[in-house]
C-alpha positions in Angstrom: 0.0 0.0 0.0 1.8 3.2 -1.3 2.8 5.6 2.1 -0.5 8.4 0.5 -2.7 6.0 1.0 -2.3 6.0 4.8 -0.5 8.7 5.9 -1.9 12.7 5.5 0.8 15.0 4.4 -1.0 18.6 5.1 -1.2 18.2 8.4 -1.0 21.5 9.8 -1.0 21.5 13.7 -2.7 18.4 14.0 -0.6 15.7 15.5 -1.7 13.2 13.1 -4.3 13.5 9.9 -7.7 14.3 10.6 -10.5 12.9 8.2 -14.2 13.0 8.2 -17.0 9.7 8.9 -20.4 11.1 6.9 -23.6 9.3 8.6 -25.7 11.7 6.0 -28.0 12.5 8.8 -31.1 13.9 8.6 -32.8 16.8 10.7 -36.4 16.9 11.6 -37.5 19.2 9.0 -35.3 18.4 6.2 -35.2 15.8 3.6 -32.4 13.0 2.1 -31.8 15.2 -0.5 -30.9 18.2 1.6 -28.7 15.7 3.7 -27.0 14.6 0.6 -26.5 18.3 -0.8 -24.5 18.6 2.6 -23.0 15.5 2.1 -21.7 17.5 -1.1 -20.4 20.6 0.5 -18.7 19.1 3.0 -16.7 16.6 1.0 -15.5 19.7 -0.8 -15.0 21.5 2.6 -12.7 18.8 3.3 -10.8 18.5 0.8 -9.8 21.9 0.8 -9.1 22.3 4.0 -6.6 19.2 3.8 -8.3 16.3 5.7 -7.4 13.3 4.4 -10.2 11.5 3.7 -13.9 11.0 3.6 -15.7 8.1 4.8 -19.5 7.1 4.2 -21.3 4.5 6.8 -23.7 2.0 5.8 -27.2 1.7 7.9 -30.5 0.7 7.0 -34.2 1.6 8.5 -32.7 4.7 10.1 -35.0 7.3 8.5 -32.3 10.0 10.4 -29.3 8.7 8.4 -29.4 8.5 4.7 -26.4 6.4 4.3 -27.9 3.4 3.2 -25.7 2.9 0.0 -22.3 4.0 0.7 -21.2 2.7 -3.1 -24.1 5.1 -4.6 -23.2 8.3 -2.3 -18.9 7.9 -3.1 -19.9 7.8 -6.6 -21.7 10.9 -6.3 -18.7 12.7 -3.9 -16.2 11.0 -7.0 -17.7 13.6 -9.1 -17.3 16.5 -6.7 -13.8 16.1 -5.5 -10.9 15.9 -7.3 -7.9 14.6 -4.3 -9.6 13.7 -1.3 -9.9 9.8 -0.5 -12.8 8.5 -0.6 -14.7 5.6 1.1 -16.7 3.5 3.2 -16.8 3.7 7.3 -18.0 0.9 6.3 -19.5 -1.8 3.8 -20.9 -4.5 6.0 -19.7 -7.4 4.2 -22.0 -9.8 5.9 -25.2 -7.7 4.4 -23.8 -8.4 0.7 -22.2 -10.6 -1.3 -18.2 -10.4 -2.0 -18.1 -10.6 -5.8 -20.9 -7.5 -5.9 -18.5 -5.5 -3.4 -15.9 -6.2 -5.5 -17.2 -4.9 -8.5 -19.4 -1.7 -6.7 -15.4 -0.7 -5.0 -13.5 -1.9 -8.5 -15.8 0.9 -10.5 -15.2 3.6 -7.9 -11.8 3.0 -8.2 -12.1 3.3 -12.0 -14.3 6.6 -11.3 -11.4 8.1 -8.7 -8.5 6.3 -9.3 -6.0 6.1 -6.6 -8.2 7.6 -3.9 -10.5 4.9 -3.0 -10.7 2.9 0.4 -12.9 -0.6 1.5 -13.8 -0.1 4.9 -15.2 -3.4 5.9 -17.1 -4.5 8.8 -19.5 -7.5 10.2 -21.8 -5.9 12.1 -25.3 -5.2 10.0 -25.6 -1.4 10.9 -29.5 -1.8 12.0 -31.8 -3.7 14.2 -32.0 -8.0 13.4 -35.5 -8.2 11.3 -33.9 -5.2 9.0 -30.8 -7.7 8.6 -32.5 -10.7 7.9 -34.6 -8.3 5.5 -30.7 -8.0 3.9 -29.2 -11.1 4.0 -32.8 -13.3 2.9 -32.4 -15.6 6.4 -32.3 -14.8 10.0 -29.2 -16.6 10.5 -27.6 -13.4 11.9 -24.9 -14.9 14.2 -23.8 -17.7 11.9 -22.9 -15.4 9.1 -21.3 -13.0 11.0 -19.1 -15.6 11.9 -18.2 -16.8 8.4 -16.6 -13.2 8.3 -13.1 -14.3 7.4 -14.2 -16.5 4.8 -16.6 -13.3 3.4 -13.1 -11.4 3.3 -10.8 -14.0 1.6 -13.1 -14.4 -1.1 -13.6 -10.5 -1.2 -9.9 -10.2 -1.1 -9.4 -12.4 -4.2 -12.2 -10.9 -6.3 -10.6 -7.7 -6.1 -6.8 -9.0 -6.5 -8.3 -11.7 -9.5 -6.1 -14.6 -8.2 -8.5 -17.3 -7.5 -6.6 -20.6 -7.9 -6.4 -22.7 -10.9 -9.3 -25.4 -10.2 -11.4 -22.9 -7.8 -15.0 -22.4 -9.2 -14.8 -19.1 -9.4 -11.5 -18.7 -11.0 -13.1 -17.9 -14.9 -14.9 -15.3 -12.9 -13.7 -11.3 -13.3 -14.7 -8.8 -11.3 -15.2 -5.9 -13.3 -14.4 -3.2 -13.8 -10.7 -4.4 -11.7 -7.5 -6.1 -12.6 -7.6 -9.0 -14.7 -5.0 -11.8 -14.6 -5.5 -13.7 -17.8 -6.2 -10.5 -20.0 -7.4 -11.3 -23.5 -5.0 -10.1 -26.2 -4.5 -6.2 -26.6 -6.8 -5.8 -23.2 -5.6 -3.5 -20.7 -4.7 -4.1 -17.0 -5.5 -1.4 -13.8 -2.8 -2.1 -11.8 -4.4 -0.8 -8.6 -7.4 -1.7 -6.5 -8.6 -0.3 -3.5 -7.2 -1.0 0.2 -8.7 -2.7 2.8 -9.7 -1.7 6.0 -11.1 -3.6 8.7 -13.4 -1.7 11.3 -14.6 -2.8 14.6 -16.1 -1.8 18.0 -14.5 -4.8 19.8 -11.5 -7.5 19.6 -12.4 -9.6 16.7 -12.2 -7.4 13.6 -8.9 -5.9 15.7 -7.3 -9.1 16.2 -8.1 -10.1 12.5 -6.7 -7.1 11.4 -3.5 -7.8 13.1 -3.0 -11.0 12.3 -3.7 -10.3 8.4 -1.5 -7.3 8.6 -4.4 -4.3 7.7 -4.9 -0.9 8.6 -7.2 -1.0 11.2 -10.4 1.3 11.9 -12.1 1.8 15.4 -15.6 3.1 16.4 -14.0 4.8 19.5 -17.5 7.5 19.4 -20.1 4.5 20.2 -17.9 1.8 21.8 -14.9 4.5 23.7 -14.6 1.3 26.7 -13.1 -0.7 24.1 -11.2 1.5 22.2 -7.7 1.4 24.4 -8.0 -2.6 24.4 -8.6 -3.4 20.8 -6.0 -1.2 19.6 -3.7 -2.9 22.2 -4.7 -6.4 20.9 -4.5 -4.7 17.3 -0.9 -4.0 17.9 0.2 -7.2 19.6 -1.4 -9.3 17.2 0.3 -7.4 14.2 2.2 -8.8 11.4 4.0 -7.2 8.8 2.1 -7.9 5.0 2.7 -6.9 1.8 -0.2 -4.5 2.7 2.2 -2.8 5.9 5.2 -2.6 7.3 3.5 -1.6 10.7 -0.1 -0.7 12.6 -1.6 1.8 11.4 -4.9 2.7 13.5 -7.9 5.0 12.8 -10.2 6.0 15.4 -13.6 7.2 14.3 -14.5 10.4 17.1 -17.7 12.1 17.8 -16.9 15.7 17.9 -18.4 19.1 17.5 -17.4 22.6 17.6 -19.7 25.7 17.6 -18.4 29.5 18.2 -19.7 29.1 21.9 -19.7 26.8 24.0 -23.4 26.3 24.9 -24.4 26.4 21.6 -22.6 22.7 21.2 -24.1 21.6 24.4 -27.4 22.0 22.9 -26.9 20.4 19.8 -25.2 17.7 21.3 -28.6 16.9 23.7 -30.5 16.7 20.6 -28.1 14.0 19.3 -28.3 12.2 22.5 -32.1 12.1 22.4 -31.8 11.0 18.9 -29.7 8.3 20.6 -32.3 7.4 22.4 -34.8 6.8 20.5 -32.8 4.4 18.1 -31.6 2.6 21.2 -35.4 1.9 22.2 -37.2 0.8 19.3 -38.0 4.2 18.0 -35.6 5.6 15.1 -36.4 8.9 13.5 -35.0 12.0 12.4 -32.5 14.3 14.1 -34.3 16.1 16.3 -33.6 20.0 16.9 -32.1 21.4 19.8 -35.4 23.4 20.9 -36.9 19.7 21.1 -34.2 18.2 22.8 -34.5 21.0 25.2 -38.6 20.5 25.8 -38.2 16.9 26.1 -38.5 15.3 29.7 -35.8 13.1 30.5 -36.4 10.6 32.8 -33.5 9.7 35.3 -32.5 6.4 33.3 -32.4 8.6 30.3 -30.5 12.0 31.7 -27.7 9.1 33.0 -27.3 7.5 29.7 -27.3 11.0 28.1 -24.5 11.8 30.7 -22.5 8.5 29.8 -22.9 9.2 25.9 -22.1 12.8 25.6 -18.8 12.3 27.9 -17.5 10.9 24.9 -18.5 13.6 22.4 -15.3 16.0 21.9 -17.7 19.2 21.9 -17.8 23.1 22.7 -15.2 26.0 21.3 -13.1 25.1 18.6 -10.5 25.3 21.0 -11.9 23.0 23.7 -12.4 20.8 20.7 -8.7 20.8 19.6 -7.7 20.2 23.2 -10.3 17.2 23.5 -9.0 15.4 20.4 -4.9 15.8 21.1 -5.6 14.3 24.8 -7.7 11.5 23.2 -5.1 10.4 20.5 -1.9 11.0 23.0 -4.3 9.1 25.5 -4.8 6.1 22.7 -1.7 6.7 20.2 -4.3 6.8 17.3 -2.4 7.1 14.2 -5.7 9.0 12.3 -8.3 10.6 13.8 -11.9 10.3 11.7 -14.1 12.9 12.7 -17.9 12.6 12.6 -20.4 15.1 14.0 -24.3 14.3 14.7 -26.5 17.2 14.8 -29.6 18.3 13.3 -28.4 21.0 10.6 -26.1 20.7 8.3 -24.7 24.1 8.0 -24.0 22.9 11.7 -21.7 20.6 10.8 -20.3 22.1 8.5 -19.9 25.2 10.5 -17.6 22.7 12.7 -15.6 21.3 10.7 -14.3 24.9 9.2 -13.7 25.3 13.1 -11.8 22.7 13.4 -9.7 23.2 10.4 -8.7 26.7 11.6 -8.3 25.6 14.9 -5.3 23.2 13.9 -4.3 25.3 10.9 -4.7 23.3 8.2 -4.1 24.6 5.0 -6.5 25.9 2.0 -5.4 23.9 -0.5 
């Protein structure tokens, strides 16, 4: 995996590259499309302002996150961007099968070539009737746990290298590279890396062991973060993919011009929260709501727990919350995503936060 790939080069202040993790999330009041016109802006916003990539997530039955097709939306971002890398935060491979990943990833890479990642991960992103809904059988845990089969057929898909004999070896994945071209045809050298996410041990000791860069969901699982990137690390060897670790932490984090301003709009992502968490999904609800709403004491404690892990108020107090988190975790990137119900609100805080570590206008 060429050194770009991985490693941010405008880094400004930033102790390591900062990148974005798009939910395309949807206020109470707005619509898909205006969450993907966001979507949109802040891709170009990014790039810009030199963060080094931008990641799309994959959930279903959420009607407050749009991001149901991660393949469609980086197609769209392709043709809006120019150098920012591109991907998904992630594809659940479990929800779909390898050979159609292969081919969905191998024509983004043809769209944007050089700038695409495969975020992977095995959890379905939505509730267990929605994933059997997905995968046609409610055999949930069983093909989770067929994961590392999923990825070595994945794997060889994209890289064309099935072995002589194998039933799928007459089988291209297209548009990618092609072993046995036919005379005059033309190879792409290049496909696009994998990443393996997770929220616990498994993916991270996969990872490891299979030598992969390595992507955490330290904003809804923070208790785990500091041990799976431990057992990422001590289970790591080298590959032809690295040399090294090289671990990603995915942050919930927000910055407003004052201080209370984030506080409210992170209470309406925390009621938003809460409502998924119990049965009850909808859109993003707006601050004034959030405010109204009663809390009961079960809810005001989780709200506590959840938002203590939100990196949240001045652009300042923002900058100060992420260095402590990756000197306090060695994080090698920092993915930034931001949950509230307007869009100019997040995109008001990323700008914030690129000024805040001076990263360049590129």
């Amino acid at each position: 995996m060429a050194a770009d790939e991985i490693r941010g080069t405008e880094l400004g202040t930033a102790p390591v590259p900062l990148s974005v993790l798009d939910l395309v999330t949807v206020g109470a009041g707005r619509t898909a499309t205006d969450a993907l016109r966001t979507s949109v802006t802040l891709s170009r916003l990014a790039e810009t302002r030199g963060f080094h990539r931008y990641w799309v997530a994959e959930h279903h039955s959420m009607p407050g996150v749009a991001s149901s097709s991660p393949a469609v939306i980086l197609a769209h971002l392709a043709a809006h961007t120019t150098r920012i890398r591109l991907g998904s935060g992630g594809v659940m491979l479990p929800n779909h099968a390898p050979l159609i990943i292969a081919e969905q990833f191998g024509t983004l890479e043809a769209m944007a070539p050089g700038r695409v990642d495969l975020g992977l991960g095995r959890a379905p992103g939505t509730d267990g009737a929605t994933a059997a809904a997905l995968r046609r059988n409610d055999r949930l845990n069983e093909v989770a746990d067929d994961f590392p089969e999923q990825l070595a057929e994945l794997t060889r898909f994209l890289d064309d290298d099935f072995p002589d004999g194998h039933p799928y070896r007459r089988i291209h994945a297209v548009p990618g590279p092609i072993q046995a071209t036919s005379p005059g045809g033309v190879q792409s050298p290049h496909r696009p890396p994998i990443w393996l996410l997770g929220s616990s041990g498994f993916s991270a000791r996969l990872a490891g062991v299979l030598g992969l860069p390595f992507a955490f969901a330290h904003h809804f699982s923070a208790q785990n973060t500091i041990p799976a990137l431990d057992l990422y690390r001590e289970s790591f060897k080298p590959s032809a993919v690295l040399d090294e670790p090289y671990a990603l932490i995915g942050v919930s984090a927000l910055a407003t011009d004052e201080a209370e301003e984030a506080r409210r709009q992170v209470m309406a992502g925390a009621l938003s929260m809460i409502r998924l968490r119990t049965g009850r999904p909808g859109l993003v609800p707006t601050p004034e709501e959030a405010e109204a709403h009663p809390f009961s004491p079960m809810e005001r404690e989780f709200i506590e727990s959840w938002n203590a892990n939100i990196v949240h108020g001045t652009a300042d107090e923002v900058r100060s919350g992420l260095d402590d988190l990756q000197k306090r975790t060695g994080a090698d990137e920092l993915m930034l995503t931001s949950h509230a119900h307007s869009g100019d609100i997040r995109v008001r805080s990323y700008e914030l936060i690129a000024d805040a570590y001076g990263l360049p206008t590129l």
